[in-house]
C-alpha positions in Angstrom: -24.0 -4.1 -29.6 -21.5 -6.6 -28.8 -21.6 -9.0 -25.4 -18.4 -9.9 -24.4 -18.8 -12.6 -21.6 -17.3 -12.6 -18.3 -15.6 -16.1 -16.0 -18.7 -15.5 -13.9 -21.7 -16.6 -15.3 -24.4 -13.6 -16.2 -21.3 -11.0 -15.9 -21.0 -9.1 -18.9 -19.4 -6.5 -20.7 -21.3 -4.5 -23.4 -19.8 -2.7 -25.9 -22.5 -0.7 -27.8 -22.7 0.4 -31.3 -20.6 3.8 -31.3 -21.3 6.3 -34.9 -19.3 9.5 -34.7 -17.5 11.8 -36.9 -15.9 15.0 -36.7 -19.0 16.8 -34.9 -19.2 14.1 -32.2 -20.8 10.8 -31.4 -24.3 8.9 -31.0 -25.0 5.9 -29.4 -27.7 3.8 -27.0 -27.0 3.2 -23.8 -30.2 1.2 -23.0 -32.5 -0.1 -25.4 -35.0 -2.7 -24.0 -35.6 -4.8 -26.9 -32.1 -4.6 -28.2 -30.5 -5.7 -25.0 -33.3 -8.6 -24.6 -32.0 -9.9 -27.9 -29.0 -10.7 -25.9 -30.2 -12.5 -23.4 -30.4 -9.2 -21.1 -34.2 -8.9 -20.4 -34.2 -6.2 -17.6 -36.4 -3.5 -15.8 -34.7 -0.9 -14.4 -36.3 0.9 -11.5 -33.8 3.7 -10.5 -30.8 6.1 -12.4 -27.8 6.9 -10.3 -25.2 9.6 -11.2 -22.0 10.0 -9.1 -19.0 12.1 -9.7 -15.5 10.8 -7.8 -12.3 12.1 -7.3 -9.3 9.9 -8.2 -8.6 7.7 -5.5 -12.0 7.4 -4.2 -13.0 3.6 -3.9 -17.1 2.9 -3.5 -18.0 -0.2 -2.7 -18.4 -3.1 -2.6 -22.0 -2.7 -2.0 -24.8 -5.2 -2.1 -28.5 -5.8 -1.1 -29.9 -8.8 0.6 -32.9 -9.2 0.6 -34.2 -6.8 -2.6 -31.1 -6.9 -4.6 -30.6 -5.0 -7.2 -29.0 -5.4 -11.0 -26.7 -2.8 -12.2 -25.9 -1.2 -15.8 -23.2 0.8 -15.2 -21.0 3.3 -17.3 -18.7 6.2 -17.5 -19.2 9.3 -19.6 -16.3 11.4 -18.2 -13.0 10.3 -16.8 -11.9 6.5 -15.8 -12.7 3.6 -13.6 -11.9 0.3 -12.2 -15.4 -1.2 -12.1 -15.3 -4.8 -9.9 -18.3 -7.2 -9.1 -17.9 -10.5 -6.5 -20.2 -12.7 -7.2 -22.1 -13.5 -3.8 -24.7 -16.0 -5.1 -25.8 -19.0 -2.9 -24.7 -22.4 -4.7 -22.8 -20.3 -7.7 -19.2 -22.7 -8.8 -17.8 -18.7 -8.9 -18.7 -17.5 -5.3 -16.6 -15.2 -4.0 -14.7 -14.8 -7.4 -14.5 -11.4 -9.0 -14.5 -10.2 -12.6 -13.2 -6.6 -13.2 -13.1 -4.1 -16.3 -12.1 -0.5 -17.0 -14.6 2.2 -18.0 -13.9 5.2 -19.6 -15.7 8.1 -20.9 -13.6 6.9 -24.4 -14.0 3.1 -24.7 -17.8 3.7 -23.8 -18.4 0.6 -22.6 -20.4 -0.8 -20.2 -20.7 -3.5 -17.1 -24.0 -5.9 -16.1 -23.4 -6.9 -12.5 -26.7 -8.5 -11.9 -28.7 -8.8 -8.3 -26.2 -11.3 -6.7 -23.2 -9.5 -6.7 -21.0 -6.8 -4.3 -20.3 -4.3 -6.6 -17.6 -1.3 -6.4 -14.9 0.7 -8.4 -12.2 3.2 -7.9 -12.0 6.5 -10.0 -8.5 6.7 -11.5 -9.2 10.3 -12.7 -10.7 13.4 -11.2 -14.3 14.2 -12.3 -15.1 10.7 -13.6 -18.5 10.9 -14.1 -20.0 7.2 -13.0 -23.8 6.4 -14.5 -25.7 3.1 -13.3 -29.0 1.7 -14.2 -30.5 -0.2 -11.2 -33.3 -3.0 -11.1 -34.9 -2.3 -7.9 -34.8 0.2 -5.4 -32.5 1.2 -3.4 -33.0 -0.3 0.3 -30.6 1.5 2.9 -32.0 -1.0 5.7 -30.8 -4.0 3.6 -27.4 -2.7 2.0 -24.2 -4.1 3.0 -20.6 -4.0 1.9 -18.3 -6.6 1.1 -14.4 -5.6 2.5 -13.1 -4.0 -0.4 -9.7 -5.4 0.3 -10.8 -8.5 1.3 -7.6 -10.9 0.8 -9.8 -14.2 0.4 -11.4 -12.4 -2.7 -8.1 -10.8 -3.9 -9.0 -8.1 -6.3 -5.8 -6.6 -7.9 -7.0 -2.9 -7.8 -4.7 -0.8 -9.9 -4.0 1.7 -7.2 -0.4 2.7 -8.3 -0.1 5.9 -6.6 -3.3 6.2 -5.1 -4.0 6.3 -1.6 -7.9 4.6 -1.7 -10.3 7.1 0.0 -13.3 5.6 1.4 -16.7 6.3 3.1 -17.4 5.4 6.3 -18.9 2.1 6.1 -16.9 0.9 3.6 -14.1 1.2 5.9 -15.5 -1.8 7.9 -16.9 -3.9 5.1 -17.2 -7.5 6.0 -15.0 -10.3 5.1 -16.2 -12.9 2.2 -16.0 -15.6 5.3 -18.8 -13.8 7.2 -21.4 -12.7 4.4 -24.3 -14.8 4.2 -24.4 -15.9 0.1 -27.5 -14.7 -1.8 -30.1 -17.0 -2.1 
């Protein structure tokens, strides 16, 4: 497994080990004692699946209080995966670190609890896993503007008109979200 580090601090990419041949491919996505040998000592409480048309944009979504940590990865089609960091004191608040997940380059993203998280699907049927550390707590989740110009993410939306739920429509601005203590 290799650990390609992020700007933000505790942001990281993981490429795992990939062995394939003709018939197909094996890897781990999650192996506790593996990813502790890299510094990434975490319980996961909860497995999420969600399947997005191209264009769709979830996010950003974060907890406070009860955050939670999230592996995430895509086994079919192609995202834009984005984390802010939102931590209280951090030298890269309100920065943002972004990577592109496919079903092909296998890799995957640790946004840990601390962090508004979102991605667009630049594909139909992209398939979009995530490990979480906690549980998910509707009365404490809260979006981060996805378009926030303060933050600045370049989303690569070339040709796509972003669809979005509805409370991600009115996400707040980095200005009023109270950092993470």
């Amino acid at each position: 497994m290799n650990v390609i580090p992020t700007e933000i601090e505790g942001l990281v990419i993981i490429e795992p080990k990939v062995f394939g041949d003709e018939r197909g491919f094996f890897m781990e996505s999650w192996n506790k004692r593996t990813f502790a040998e890299h510094g990434l000592d975490i319980t996961f409480d909860q497995d999420n699946h969600s399947r997005s048309a191209r264009g769709v944009l979830r996010g950003l979504h974060y907890q406070q209080p009860n955050g939670q940590g999230k592996l995430v990865r895509v086994v079919s089609g192609r995202a834009w995966d984005v984390a802010v960091d939102l931590r209280a004191g951090s030298p890269t608040y309100g920065k943002w670190a972004g990577v592109e997940l496919t079903g092909e380059n296998k890799r995957m993203f640790w946004v840990p609890p601390g962090f508004a998280h979102g991605f667009v699907s630049l594909e139909d049927g992209t398939d979009f896993l995530y490990k979480c550390s906690g549980f998910y707590d509707p009365a404490n989740e809260h979006s981060l503007m996805w378009n926030d110009p303060e933050v600045g993410i370049e989303w690569p939306l070339e040709g796509i008109e972003p669809q979005l739920s509805a409370k991600d429509k009115v996400g707040k601005a980095l200005r009023d979200v109270e950092p993470i203590a």
